[in-house]
Each structure stands twice: as structure tokens, then as C-alpha cells.
C-alpha positions in Angstrom: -101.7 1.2 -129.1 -103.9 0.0 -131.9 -103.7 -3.7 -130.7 -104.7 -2.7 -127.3 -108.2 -0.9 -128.3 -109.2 -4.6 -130.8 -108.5 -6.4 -127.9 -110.3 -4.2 -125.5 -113.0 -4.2 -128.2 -112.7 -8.3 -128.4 -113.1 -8.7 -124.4 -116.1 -6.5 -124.8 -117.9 -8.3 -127.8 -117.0 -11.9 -126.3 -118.8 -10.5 -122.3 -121.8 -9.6 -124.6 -122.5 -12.7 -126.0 -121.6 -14.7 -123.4 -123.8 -12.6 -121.6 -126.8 -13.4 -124.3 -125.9 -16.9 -123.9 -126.1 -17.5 -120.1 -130.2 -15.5 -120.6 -131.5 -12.0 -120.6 -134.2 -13.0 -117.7 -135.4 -9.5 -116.8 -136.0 -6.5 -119.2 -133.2 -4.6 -117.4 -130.9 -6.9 -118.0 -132.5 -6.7 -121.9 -132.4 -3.0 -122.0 -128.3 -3.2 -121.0 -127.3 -6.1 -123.4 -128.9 -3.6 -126.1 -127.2 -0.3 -124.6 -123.8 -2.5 -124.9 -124.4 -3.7 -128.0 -124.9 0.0 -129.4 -122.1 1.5 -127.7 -119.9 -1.5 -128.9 -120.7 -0.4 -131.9 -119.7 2.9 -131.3 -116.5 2.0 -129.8 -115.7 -0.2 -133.0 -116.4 2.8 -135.1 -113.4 4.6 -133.0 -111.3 1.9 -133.3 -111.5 1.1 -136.8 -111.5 4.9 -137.6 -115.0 4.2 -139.7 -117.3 6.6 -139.6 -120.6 5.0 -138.4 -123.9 7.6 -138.2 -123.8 11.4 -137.1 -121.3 12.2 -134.3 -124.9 13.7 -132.5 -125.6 10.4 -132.4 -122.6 8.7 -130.4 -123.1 12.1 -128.4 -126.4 11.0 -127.2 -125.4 7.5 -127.0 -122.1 8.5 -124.9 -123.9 10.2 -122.1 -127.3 8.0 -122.5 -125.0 5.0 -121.9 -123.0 6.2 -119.3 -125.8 7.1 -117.3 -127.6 4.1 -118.0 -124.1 2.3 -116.6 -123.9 4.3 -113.7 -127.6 3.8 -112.8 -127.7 0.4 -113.9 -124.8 -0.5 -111.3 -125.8 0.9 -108.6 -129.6 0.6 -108.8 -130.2 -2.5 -110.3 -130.3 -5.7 -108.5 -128.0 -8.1 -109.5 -128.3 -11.8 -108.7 -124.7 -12.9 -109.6 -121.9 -12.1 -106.8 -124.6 -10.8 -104.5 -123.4 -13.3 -101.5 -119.4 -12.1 -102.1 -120.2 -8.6 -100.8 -122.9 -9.7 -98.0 -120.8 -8.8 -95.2 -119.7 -5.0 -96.9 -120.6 -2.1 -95.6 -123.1 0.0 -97.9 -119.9 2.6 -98.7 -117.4 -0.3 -99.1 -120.1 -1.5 -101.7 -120.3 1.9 -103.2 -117.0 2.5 -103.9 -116.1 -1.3 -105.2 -118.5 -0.6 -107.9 -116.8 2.6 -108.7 -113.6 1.3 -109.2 -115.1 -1.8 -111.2 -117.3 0.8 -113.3 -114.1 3.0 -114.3 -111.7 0.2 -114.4 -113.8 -1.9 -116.6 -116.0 0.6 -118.7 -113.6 3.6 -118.1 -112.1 2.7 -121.6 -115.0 2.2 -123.4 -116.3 5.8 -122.5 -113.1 7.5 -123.6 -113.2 5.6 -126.9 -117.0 6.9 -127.1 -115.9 10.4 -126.0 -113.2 10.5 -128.4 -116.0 9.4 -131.5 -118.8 11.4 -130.8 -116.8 15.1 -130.0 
């Protein structure tokens, strides 16, 4: 099970910088790269077993950065893919990022969850 959280943890570090790579344009998009970075971090700390800061702190972090997901995803506006989901209904849209959200970031929260309590 090990090898599955590095290479979860791999997939995430390698998105981030190609992320910081391709531009941070808008200070949203700033504000996420530096909310992934941080709970990365966190999530390296579970998988590693090291004990990085206070568990208040990935407490804080885990439900700062899931909201910031959450609120992030389905306020923000998002150039890329925007003309793929043009002819979705505003549900259909909805519930696509939902299953994107937990499919994607799902395991990165548990891992969190798992650290900080």
C-alpha cells in the first residue's frame, strides 16, 4: 500500500510544478499553487510517517485546504477546458467537478485526515 501513497504523492508533486511551469497568471491561481504546496507537504509527512509541525497545524490546514478546494473549483474561473463543458448543463457541471474533486483530491484529504487527528 506504501508504493501506492509515493506514487500518489509523485503525481501530485510533478502537477505542482508543472503547474508553476506553464505560469501562476492570477493571484488565485498563486494562492492554490501555495495551498498545494503546503498540504503536499502534509501529505508527505503521512506518507513517510515524519512527524512535520503540531498535528493543530495539519488540522487547520486539512479543513482550510479543503475548503479552499471546494471553493476554488466551483467558484473560480478557470480558463483551461472551459470550451469542453460549453454545451453542459449548470448541474451536469456541478456534479462533474464533484467526482473530479473526490476522485482526484479524495486521497490527498484522507492522507491529511489521517496526519492531523
Amino acid at each position: 500500500m506504501h508504493i501506492f501513497w509515493t506514487i500518489y504523492l509523485g503525481i501530485l508533486g510533478t502537477v505542482a510544478i508543472a503547474f508553476l511551469i506553464k505560469g501562476l497568471r492570477t493571484l488565485s491561481l498563486k494562492v492554490d499553487f501555495i495551498i498545494s504546496v503546503i498540504t503536499w507537504i502534509g501529505l508527505f509527512g503521512f506518507v513517510t510517517n515524519t512527524s512535520i509541525l503540531t498535528p493543530l497545524v495539519w488540522k487547520i490546514v486539512f479543513v482550510g485546504g479543503l475548503l479552499w478546494d471546494v471553493l476554488f473549483s466551483y467558484i473560480g474561473k478557470h480558463d483551461d477546458g472551459e470550451e469542453a463543458l460549453v454545451d453542459l448543463s449548470e448541474s451536469t457541471k456541478s456534479i462533474l467537478t464533484g467526482i473530479t474533486l473526490f476522485i482526484t483530491l479524495g486521497p490527498l484529504y484522507y492522507g491529511l485526515y489521517q496526519y492531523a487527528f
